[in-house]
C-alpha distance (Angstrom), angle and dihedral (degrees) to the residues before:
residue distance angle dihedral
X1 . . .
X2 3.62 . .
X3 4.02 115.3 .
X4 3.31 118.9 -119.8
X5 3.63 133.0 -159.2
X6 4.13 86.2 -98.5
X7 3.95 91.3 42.6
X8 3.46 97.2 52.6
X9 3.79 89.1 41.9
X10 4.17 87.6 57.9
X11 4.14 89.6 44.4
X12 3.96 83.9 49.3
X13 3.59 91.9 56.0
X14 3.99 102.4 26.4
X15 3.78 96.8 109.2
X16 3.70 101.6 43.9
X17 3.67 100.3 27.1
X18 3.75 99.4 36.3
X19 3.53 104.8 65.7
X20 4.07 96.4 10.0
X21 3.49 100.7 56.4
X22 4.23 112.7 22.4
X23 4.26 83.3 33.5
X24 3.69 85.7 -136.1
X25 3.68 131.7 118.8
X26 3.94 89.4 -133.7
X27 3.68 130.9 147.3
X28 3.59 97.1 -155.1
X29 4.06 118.1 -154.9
X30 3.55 123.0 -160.9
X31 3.65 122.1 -150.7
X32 3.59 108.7 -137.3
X33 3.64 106.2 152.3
X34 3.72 145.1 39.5
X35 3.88 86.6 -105.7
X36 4.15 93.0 55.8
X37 3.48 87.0 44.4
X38 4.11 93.9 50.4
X39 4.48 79.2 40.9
X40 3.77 80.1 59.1
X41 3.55 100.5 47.0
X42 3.33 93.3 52.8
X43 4.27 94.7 50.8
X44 3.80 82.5 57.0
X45 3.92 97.2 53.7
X46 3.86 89.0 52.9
X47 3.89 102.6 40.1
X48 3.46 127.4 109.0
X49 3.82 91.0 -159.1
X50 4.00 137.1 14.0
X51 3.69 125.6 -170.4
X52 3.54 116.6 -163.3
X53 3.70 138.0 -177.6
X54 3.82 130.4 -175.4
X55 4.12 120.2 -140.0
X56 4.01 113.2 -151.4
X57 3.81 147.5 163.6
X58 3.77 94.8 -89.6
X59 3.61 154.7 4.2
X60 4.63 96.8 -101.1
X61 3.76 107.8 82.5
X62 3.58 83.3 -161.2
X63 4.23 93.3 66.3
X64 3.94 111.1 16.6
X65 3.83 121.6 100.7
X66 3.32 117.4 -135.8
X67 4.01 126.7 -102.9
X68 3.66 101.1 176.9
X69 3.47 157.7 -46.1
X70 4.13 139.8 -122.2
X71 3.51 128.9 -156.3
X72 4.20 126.8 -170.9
X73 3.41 116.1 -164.2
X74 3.65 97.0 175.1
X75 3.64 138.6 2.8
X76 3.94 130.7 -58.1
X77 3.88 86.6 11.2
X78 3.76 130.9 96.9
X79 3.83 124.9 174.5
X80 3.94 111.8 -152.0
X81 3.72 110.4 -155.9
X82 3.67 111.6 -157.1
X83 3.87 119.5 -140.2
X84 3.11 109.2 178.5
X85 4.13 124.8 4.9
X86 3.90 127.5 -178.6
X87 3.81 96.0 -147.0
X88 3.56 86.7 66.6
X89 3.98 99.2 -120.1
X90 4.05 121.6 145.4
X91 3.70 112.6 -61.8
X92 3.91 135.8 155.6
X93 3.87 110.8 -102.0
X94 3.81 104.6 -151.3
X95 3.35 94.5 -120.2
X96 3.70 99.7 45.7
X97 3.94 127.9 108.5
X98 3.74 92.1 -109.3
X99 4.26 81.1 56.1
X100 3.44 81.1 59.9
X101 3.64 106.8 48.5
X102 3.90 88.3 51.6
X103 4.24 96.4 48.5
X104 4.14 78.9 45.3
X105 3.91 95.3 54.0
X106 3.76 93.8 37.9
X107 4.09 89.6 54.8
X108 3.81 88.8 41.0
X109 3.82 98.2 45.6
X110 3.89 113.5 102.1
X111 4.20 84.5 -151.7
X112 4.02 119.9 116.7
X113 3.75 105.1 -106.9
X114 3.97 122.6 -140.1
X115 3.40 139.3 -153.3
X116 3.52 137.9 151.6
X117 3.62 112.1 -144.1
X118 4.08 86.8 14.8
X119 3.83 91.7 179.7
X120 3.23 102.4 62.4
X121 3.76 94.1 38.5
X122 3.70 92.7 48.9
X123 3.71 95.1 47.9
X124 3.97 89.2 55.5
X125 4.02 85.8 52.0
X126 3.62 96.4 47.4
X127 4.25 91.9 40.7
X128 4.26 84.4 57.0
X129 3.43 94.8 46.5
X130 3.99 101.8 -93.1
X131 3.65 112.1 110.5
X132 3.76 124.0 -178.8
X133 3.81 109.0 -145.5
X134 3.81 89.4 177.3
X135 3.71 120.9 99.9
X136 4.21 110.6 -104.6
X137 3.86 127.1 -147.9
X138 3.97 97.9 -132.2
X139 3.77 103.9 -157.3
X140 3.87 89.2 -160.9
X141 3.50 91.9 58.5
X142 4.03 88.0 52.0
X143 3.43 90.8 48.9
X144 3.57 90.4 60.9
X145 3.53 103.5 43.1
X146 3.75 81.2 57.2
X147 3.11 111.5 49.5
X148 4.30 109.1 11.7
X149 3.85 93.4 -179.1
X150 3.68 85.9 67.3
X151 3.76 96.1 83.2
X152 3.72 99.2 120.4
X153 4.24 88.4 51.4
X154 3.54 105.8 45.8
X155 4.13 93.8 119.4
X156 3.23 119.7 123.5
X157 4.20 86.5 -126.4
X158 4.15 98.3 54.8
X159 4.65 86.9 39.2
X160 3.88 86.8 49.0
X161 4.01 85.9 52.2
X162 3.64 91.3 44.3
X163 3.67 104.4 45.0
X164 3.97 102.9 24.7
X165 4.15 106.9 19.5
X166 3.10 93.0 -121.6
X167 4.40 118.9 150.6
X168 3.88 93.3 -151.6
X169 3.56 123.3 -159.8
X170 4.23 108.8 -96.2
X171 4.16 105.8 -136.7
X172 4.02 87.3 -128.7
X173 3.72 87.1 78.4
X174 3.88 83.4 55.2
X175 4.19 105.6 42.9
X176 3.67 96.4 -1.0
X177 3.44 139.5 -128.4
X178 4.25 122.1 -12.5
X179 3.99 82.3 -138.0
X180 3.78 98.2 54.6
X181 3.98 119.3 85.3
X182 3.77 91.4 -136.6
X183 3.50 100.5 54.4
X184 3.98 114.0 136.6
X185 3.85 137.1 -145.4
X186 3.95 120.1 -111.2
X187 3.95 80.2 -109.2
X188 3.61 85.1 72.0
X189 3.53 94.2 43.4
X190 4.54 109.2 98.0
X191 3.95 105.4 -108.7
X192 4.17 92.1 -119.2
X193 3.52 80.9 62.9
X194 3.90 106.8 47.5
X195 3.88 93.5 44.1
X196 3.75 107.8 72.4
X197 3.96 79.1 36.2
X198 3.68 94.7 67.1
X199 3.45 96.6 18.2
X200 3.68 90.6 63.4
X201 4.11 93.1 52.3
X202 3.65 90.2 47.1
X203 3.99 87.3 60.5
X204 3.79 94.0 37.5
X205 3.32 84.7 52.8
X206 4.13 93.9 49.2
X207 3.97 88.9 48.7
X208 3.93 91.0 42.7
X209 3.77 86.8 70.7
X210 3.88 90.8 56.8
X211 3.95 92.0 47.8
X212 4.68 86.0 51.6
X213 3.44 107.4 34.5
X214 4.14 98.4 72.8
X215 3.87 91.2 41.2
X216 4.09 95.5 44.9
X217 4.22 78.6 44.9
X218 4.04 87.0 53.0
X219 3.80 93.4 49.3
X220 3.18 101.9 43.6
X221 3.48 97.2 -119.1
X222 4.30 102.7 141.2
X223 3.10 93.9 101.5
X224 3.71 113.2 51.9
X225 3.98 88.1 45.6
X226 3.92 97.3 41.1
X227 4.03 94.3 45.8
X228 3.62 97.1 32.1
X229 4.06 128.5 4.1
X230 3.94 89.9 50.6
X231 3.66 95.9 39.6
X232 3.75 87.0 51.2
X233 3.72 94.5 58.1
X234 3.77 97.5 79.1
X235 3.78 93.0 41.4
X236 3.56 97.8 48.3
X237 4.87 86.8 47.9
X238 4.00 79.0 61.3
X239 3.15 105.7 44.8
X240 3.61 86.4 49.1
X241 3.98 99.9 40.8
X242 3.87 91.8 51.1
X243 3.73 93.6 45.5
X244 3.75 131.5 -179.0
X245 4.05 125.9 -52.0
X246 4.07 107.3 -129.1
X247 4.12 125.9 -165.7
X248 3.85 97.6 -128.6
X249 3.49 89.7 -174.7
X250 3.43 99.4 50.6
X251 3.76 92.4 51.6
X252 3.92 93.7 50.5
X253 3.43 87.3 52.2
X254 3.99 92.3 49.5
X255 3.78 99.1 42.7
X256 4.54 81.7 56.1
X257 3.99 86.0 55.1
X258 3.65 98.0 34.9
X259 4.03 94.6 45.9
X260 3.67 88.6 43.6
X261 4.01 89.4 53.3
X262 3.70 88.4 48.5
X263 3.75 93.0 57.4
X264 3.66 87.1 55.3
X265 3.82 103.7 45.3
X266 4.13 88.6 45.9
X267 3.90 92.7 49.7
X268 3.96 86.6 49.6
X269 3.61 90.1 49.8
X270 3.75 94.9 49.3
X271 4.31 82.6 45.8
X272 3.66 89.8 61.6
X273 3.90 103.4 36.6
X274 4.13 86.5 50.1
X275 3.61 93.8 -129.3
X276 3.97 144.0 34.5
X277 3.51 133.3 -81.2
X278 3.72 151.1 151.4
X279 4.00 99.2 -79.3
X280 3.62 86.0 -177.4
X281 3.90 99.3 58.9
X282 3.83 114.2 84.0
X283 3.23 91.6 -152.7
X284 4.04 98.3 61.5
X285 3.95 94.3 30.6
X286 3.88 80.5 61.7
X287 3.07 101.7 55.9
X288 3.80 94.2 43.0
X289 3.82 85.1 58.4
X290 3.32 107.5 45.6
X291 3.49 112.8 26.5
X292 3.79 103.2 25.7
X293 3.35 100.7 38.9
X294 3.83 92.1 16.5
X295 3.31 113.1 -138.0
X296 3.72 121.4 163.2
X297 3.60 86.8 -4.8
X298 4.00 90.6 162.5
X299 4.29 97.1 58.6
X300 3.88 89.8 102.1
X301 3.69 125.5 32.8
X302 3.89 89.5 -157.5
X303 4.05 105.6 74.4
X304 3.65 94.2 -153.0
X305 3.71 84.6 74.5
X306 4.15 129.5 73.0
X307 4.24 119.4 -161.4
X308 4.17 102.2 -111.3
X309 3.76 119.2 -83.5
X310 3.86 84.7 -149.8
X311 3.92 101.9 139.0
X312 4.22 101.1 -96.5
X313 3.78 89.1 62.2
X314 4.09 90.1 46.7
X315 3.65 87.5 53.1
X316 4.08 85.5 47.0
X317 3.82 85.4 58.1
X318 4.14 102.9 37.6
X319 3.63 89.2 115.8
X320 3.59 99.6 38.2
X321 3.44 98.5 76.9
X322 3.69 136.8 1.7
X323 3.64 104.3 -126.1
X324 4.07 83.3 51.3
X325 3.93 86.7 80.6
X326 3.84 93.0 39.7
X327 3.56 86.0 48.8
X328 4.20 88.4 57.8
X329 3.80 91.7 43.0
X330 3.86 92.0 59.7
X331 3.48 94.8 49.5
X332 4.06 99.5 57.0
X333 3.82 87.2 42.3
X334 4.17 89.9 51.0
X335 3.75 87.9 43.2
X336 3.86 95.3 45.2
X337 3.59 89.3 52.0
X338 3.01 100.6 48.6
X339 3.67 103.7 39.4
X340 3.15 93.2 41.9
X341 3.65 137.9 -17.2
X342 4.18 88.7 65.7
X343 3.90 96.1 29.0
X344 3.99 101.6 49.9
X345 3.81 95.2 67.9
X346 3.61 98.9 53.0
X347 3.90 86.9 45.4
X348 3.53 90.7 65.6
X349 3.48 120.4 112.2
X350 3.99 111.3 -116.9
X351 4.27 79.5 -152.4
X352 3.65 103.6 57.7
X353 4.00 101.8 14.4
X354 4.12 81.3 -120.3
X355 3.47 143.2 126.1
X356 4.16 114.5 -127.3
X357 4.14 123.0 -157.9
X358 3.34 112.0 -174.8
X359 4.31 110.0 -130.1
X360 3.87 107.7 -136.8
X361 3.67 119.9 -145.8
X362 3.73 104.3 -173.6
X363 3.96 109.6 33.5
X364 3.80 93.2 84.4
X365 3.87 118.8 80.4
X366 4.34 88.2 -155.6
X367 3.50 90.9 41.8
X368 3.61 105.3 -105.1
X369 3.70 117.9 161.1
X370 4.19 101.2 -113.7
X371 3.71 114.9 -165.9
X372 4.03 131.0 -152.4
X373 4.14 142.1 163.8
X374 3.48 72.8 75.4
X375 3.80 123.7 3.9
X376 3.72 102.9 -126.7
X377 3.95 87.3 172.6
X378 3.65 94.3 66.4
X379 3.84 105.6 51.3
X380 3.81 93.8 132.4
X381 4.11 113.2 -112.4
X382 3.59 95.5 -179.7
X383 4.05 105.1 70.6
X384 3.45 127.3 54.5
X385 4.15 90.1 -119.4
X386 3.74 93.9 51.2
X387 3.82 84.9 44.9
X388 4.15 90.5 54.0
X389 4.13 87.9 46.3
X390 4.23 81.4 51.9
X391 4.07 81.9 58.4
X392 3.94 86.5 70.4
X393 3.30 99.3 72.1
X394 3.00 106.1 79.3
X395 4.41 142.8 163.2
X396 3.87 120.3 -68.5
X397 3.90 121.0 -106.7
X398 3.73 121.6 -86.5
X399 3.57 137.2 -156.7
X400 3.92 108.9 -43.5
X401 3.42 92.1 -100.3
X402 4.12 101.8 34.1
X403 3.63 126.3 82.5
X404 4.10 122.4 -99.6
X405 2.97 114.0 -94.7
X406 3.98 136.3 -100.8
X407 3.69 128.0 -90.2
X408 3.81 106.1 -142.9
X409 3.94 125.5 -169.7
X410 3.64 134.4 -150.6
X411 3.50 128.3 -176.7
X412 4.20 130.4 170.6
X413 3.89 109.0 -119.3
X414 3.70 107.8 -116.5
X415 3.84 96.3 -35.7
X416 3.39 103.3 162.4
X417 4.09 81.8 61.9
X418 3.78 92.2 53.2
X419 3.68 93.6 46.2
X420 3.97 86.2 47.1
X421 4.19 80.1 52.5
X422 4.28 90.8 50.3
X423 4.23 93.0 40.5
X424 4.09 88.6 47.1
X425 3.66 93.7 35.1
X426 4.08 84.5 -149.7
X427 3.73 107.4 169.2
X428 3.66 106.6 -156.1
X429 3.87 81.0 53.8
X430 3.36 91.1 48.6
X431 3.72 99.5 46.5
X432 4.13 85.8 48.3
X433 4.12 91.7 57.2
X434 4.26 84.3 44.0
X435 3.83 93.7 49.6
X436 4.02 79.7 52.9
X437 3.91 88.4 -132.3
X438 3.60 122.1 159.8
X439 3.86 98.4 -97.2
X440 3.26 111.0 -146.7
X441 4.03 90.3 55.5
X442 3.69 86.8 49.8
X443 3.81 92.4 51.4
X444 4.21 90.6 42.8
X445 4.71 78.9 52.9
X446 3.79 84.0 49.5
X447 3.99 104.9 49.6
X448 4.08 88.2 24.4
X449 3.65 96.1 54.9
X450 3.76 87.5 -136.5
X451 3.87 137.3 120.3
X452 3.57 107.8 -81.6
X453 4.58 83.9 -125.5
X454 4.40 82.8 57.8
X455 3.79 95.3 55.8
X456 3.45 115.9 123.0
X457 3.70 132.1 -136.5
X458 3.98 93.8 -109.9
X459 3.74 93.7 37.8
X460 4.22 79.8 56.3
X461 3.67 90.5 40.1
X462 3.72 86.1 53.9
X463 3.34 101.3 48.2
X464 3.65 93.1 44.6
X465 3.95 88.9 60.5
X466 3.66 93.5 54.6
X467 3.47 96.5 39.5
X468 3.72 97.2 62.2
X469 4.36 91.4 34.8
X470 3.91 85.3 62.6
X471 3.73 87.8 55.5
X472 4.06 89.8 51.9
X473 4.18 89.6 39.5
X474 4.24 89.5 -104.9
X475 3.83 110.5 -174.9
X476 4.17 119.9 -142.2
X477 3.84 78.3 -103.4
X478 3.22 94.3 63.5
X479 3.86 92.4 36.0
X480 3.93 91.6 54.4
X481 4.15 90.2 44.2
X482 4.29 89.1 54.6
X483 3.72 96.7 44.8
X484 3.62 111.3 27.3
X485 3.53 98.6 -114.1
X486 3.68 117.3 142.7
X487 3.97 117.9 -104.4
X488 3.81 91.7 -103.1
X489 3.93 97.1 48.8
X490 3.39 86.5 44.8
X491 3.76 85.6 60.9
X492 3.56 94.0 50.0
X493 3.48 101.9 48.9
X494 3.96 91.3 55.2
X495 4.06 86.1 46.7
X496 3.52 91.8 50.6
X497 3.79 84.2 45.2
X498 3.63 92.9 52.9
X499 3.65 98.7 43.2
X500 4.01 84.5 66.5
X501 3.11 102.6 37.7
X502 4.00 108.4 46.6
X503 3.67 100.4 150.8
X504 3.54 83.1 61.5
X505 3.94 98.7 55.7
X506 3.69 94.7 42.8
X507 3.73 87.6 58.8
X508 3.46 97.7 55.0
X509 3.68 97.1 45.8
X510 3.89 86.4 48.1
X511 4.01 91.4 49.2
X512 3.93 86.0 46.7
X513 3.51 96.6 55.9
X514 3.74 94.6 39.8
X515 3.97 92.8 54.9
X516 4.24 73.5 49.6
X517 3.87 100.8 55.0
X518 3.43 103.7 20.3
X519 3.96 102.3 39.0
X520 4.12 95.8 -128.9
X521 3.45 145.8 40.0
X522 4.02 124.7 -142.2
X523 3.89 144.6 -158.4
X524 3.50 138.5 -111.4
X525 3.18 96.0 -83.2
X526 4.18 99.6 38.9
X527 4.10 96.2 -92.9
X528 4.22 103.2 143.9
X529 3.58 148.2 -140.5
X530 3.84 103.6 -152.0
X531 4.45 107.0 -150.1
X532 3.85 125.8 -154.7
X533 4.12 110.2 -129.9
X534 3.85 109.0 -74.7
X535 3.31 88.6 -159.9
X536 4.60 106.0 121.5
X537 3.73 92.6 -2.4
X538 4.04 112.2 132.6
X539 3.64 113.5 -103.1
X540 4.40 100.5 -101.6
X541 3.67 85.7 63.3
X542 4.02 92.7 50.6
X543 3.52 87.7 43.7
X544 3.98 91.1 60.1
X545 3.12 101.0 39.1
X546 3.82 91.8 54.2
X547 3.78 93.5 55.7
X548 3.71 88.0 47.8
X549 3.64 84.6 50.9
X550 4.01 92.1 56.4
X551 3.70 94.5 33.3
X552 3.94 94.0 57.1
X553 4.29 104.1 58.2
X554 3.95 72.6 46.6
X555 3.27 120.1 67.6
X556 3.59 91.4 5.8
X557 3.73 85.9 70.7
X558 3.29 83.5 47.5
X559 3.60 102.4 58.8
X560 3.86 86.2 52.0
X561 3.49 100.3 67.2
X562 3.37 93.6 42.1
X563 3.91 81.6 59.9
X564 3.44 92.5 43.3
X565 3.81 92.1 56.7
X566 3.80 87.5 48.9
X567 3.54 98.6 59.8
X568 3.78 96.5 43.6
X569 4.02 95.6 41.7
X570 3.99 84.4 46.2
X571 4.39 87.6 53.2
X572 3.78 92.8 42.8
X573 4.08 95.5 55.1
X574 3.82 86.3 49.9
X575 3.67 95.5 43.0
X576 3.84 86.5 44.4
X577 3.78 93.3 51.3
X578 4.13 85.5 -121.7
X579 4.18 114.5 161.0
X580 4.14 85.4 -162.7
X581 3.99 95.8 111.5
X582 4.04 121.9 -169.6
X583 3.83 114.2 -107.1
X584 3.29 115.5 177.8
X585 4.10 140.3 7.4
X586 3.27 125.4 -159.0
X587 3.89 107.8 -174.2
X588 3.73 101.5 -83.1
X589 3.71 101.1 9.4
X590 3.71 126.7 74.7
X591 4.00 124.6 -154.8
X592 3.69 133.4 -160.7
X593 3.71 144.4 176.6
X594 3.87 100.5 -131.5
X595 3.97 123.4 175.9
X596 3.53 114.3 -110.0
X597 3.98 87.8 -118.2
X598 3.84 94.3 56.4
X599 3.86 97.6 53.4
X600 3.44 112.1 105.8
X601 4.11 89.9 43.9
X602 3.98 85.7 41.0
X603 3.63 88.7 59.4
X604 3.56 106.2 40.8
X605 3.72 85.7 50.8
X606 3.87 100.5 46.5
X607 4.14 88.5 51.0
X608 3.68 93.6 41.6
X609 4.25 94.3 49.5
X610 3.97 88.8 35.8
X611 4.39 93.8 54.4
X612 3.52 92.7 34.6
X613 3.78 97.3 51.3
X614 3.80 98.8 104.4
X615 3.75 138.5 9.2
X616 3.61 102.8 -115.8
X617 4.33 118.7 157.7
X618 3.51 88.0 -106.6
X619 4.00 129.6 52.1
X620 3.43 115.8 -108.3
X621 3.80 121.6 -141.8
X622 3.75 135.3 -156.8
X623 3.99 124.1 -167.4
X624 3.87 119.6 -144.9
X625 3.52 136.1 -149.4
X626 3.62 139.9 -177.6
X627 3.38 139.8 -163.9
X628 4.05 149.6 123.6
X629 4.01 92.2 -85.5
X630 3.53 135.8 28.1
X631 3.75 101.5 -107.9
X632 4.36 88.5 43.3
X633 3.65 89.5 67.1
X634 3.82 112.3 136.6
């Protein structure tokens, strides 16, 4: 290989900077010619396993260029790949041949491929024109499966110290700090610098899969990240790259009205309390409530403390007082706009016209897809404002001269209750969901010892309540405290509620005792909820921790079909030649932008992927909706 000014510059450094400064023991090799690129090339044919690793101008795959990429495909070595350079030297545009040939022999390679993060570093591929089509072994994702409580540590530097004792190099010592004005991009950052950088996460990354694959082997954990975590990935750098469609207009014209009704509401507020204050401090609403105006004045004997103005005890109160409404009012305008009706615009990509969420694999202990840069999960459903912010989201542009296209929802019908129903194995539950009756009137007939055609509204409201608190472990306590029912016909209505449904009981005294003996519970498909010892801790801790217990096979199954139905509804619109493209998910509703032309298959296809995700003993069923918003779907 000849040395270049840059090689000679890493040789020159290798001993001090190698292991001192990136904390790795990486030989890193730069490619700097058509012949180290061809050297490359030929690594990749024979390797059994490549890690890889992209370095960019940013953090949002959806707007960072790309400065260049490293690949390990065996230990102690890390090629750095150049893509851009200012000195001028050889590099690999993305949209060169050379780009070409190395997308081509990634595809083609028979090798594992490794990642950690992979969405984010397959979404920067696939935006420059290098998309990986094979399936990638995320070690982050492992990580997390693992070890859930690890949230906060899931970086490739603190796992790498963890799993391999390895110090790594932190990129603030390369661009800075985020909080600093002056911070730079890796683009700015002189190529003997960046290369043992990224060559070193490349090969932490390579050795990483070493360190995971025995302990996701012990836990049984294969499955749930071979048929559905690593699936995911490539759904989820979609979903994210095509984004959302948002009516700007319509939002400018609803943040007018809505800050206009704020005005009001606050000046009414201020009316009744006689003077003004800072409604959105807890501190000085408190005290506005209960000592000036004096309500519940006798929560806490000690008057340096105020009950919570969190919104359940506001709702408590809504008829105490009339500013106590007001007071709610103002806060879901605030939060809309600021959440959302004022934020959304200026999220919107200036390159696409569309807004991007990222979808977060590993932030949820169950396994629940979270989303954030904005929270699309959270645009409130129940209210009529949160519904108008819903009519924002709207279809993406067609043709010039065709019509947007649709928004069309899906969401599973009760499925945490039917995958209660499989995990229990409770037939009378079982035969309700088979009979396709509405549930919760079936389970009101049950414990009501009435027809299921007699049942009345409350007895369905009722059962409803309890049906969905068994699913998140609720106690008659806590039964008695969200209905009104006294303590003791609280406790009869779960009896009675027992008594019918046995399979249902034995379950959760078996899951109890398992998160007891065997320190976790797990989903269908092997994801778990790691427990501390039980053993001498006071009874409110047991207590949680067994309706975690129940809640986590729950809706952690839960999550998985959901996922499930992702993946295959994702493969049957490609196979199908569709352009409608998924947008958004909200735990057990699915949303996609669907051309007015490719409804009626669209639909058919969505319900048929979406109920035939999983096997379970009962069938699992998914309404759908269409319309030109989000919240006009029908």
């Amino acid at each position: 290989m000849v040395e270049t000014p840059v090689q000679l510059a890493l040789f020159e450094t290798q001993d001090s900077y190698g292991e001192a400064h990136s904390g790795a023991p990486t030989i890193p090799r730069v490619a700097q010619s058509s012949d180290d690129f061809a050297e490359l090339l030929r690594e990749i044919d024979a390797a059994d396993r490549i890690a890889f690793d992209t370095e960019t101008t940013g953090v949002d795959m959806t707007r960072c260029d790309m400065v260049g990429m490293s690949l390990t495909t065996r230990p102690g070595i890390g090629w750095y790949l150049p893509v851009e350079t200012a000195s001028g030297d050889w590099h690999l545009p993305a949209d060169s041949p050379d780009a070409l040939t190395l997308r081509g022999a990634l595809n083609r390679s028979r090798a594992l491929l490794a990642a950690h993060n992979a969405k984010f570093d397959l979404g920067v591929l696939q935006r420059h024109g290098m998309p990986i089509t094979h399936p990638v072994y995320d070690t982050m994702i492992a990580q997390f499966a693992i070890d859930p409580f690890a949230r906060g540590a899931l970086g490739l530097k603190p796992l790498a110290k963890l799993h391999l004792g390895w110090d790594m190099q932190e990129i603030e010592t390369l661009i800075g700090h985020s909080h600093v004005s002056r911070q730079r991009s890796m683009r700015d950052v002189p190529l003997a610098l960046v290369a043992p950088y990224a060559a070193a996460d490349a090969d932490a990354t390579w050795r990483l899969v070493d360190a995971l694959q025995p302990q996701v082997a012990a836990l049984g954990l294969e499955r749930l990240l071979n048929e559905v975590e690593f699936p995911l990935i490539p759904v989820l750098v979609d979903m994210e790259l095509d984004g959302v469609a948002i009516d700007r207009p319509y939002l400018a014209a609803l943040s007018v009205e809505m800050t206009a009704r704020l005005r009001v509401v606050e000046a009414d507020i201020y009316r009744l309390a006689g003077r003004v204050f800072n409604v959105g401090s807890p501190q000085q609403l408190a005290n506005m409530l209960y000592r000036v105006l004096g309500l519940q004045v006798d929560v806490s004997a000690d008057a340096a403390y105020l009950p919570s103005t969190r919104a359940h005890r506001l709702e408590e109160l809504r008829d105490k007082h009339p500013m106590v409404p007001l007071v709610l009012e103002q806060r879901e305008l605030a939060k809309l706009l600021g959440t959302y009706v004022d934020a959304l615009p200026a999220l919107i990509n200036p390159a696409t016209g569309r807004v991007h969420t990222h979808f977060n694999q590993a932030v949820v202990i169950t396994g629940r897809l979270s989303s954030s840069n904005p929270n699309l999960q959270n645009v409130p459903i129940t209210s009529e404002m949160g519904r108008r912010v819903r009519r924002a989201f709207i279809g993406a542009p067609g043709a010039p001269d065709s019509p947007r296209a649709c928004v069309l929802s899906s969401d599973y019908s009760q499925v945490e209750l039917r995958v209660l129903a499989h995990l229990a194995d409770d037939a009378v539950l079982r035969a309700a969901f088979q009979r396709g009756e509405d549930i919760h009137a079936s389970t009101a007939a049950s414990i009501y010892h009435v027809p299921i055609a007699q049942v009345t509204s409350e007895q369905r409201g009722f059962a409803k309540r309890i049906n969905f608190g068994i699913a998140y472990g609720m106690s008659s306590f806590s039964l008695a405290r969200s209905t009104g029912m006294t303590d003791a016909q609280a406790e009869k209505f779960m009896a009675d509620y027992f008594r019918r449904f046995a399979g249902v009981r034995r379950w959760l005294e078996s899951t109890k005792r398992k998160m007891s003996c065997d320190g976790y519970v797990a989903t269908l498909y092997g994801r778990r909820r790691p427990f501390n010892d039980m053993r001498g801790r006071d009874g409110s801790e047991v207590r949680r921790n067994e309706r975690l217990a129940v809640n986590h096979p729950v809706q952690g199954s839960a999550a998985e079909i959901v996922k499930i139905a992702m993946i295959k509804l994702q493969k049957a619109l490609r196979a199908g030649g569709y352009k409608a493209r998924l947008t958004v998910q909200v735990h057990d509703e699915l949303v996609l932008d669907v051309p007015r032309e490719e409804v009626a298959d669209v639909r058919e296809l969505v319900r048929r992927e979406m109920e035939e995700a999983v096997q379970l003993s009962v069938p699992l069923k998914a309404g759908i909706g269409v319309g030109d918003n989000w919240d006009s779907v029908e």
